[in-house]
C-alpha positions, -999 to +999 in steps of 0.1 A: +000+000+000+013+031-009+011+059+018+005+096+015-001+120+046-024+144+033-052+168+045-088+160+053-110+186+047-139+186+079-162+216+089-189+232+071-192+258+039-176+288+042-154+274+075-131+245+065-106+225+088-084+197+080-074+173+096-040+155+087-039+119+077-019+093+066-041+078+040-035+051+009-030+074-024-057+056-036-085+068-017-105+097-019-091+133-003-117+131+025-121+089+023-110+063+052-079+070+067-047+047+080-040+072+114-052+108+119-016+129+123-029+166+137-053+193+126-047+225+104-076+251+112-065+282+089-093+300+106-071+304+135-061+344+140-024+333+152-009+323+123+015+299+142-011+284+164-032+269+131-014+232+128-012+205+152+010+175+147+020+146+168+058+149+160+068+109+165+036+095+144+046+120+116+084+109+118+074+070+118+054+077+087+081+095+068+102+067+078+082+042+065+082+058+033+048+083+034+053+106+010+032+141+022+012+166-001+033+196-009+016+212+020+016+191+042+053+192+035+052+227+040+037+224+074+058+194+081+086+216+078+080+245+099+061+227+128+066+190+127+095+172+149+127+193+138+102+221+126+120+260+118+088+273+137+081+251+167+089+276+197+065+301+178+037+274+177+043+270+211+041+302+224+009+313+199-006+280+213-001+296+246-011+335+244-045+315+229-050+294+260-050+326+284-084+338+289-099+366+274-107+397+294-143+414+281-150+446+296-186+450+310-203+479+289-197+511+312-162+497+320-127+505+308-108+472+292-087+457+321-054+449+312-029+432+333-001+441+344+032+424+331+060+427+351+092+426+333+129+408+348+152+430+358+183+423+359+205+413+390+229+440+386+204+470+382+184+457+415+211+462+442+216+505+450+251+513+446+265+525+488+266+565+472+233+567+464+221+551+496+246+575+519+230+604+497+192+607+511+204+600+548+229+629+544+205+654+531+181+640+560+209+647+585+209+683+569+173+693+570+170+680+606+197+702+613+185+732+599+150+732+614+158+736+656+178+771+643+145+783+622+125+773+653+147+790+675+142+824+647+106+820+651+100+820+687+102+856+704+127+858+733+107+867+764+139+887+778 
């Protein structure tokens, strides 16, 4: 039997998916299927979140000798086991999974907060700039009994 992994087309008019199969050439496009490989839904609004493969089933295939449909090939390439795009799939995949935050009607958007790393070095104060506030403390504190001792009339 001659093997191809190819795309299923599922869904309804107007909003396709595919699902990706490994199928026998001789079959039709959306006929029975050996194993079902991942899913391709190019209505997904993060590009690199749209395919899903299961990386070892897709490498025993192409070791087998499957040959894939020039884009499945495509697909196989960027986000299959030694895929050019897999860390992007993977972090699309994940700013999809967060929930979504709808404002109520009369209420701003709420947005949270995202706290970025800083560095070890820029978190400890250098000794100067901690010595620098206490000095001018030191300064004012001195400065304020002589203004109080201006301001009070001497009952000589």
């Amino acid at each position: 039997m001659a093997v191809m992994i190819r795309m299923k087309r599922m869904g309804r008019k107007h909003r396709e998916f595919y699902r990706i199969c490994a199928t026998d050439r001789r079959s039709p496009r959306d006929g029975r299927v050996v194993e079902e490989l991942g899913t391709y839904d190019p209505k997904v609004s993060e590009t690199d979140a749209r395919c899903t493969l299961n990386g070892e089933r897709v490498k025993y295939w192409l070791g087998v000798g499957a040959k894939p449909s020039t884009a499945v090939a495509v697909l196989i390439k960027k986000y299959g086991p030694n895929g050019t795009h897999v860390a992007q799939m993977e972090a699309a995949r994940a700013k999809l999974a967060m929930p979504k935050i709808v404002p109520d009607a009369g209420e701003p958007a709420f947005v949270p907060e995202v706290k970025q790393a800083v560095p070890p070095a820029a978190e400890a104060v250098p000794p100067a700039a901690e010595a620098a506030p206490a000095a001018e403390a030191s300064a004012v504190e001195a400065e304020q009994p002589a203004s109080e001792a201006a301001a009070e009339p001497k009952a000589e």
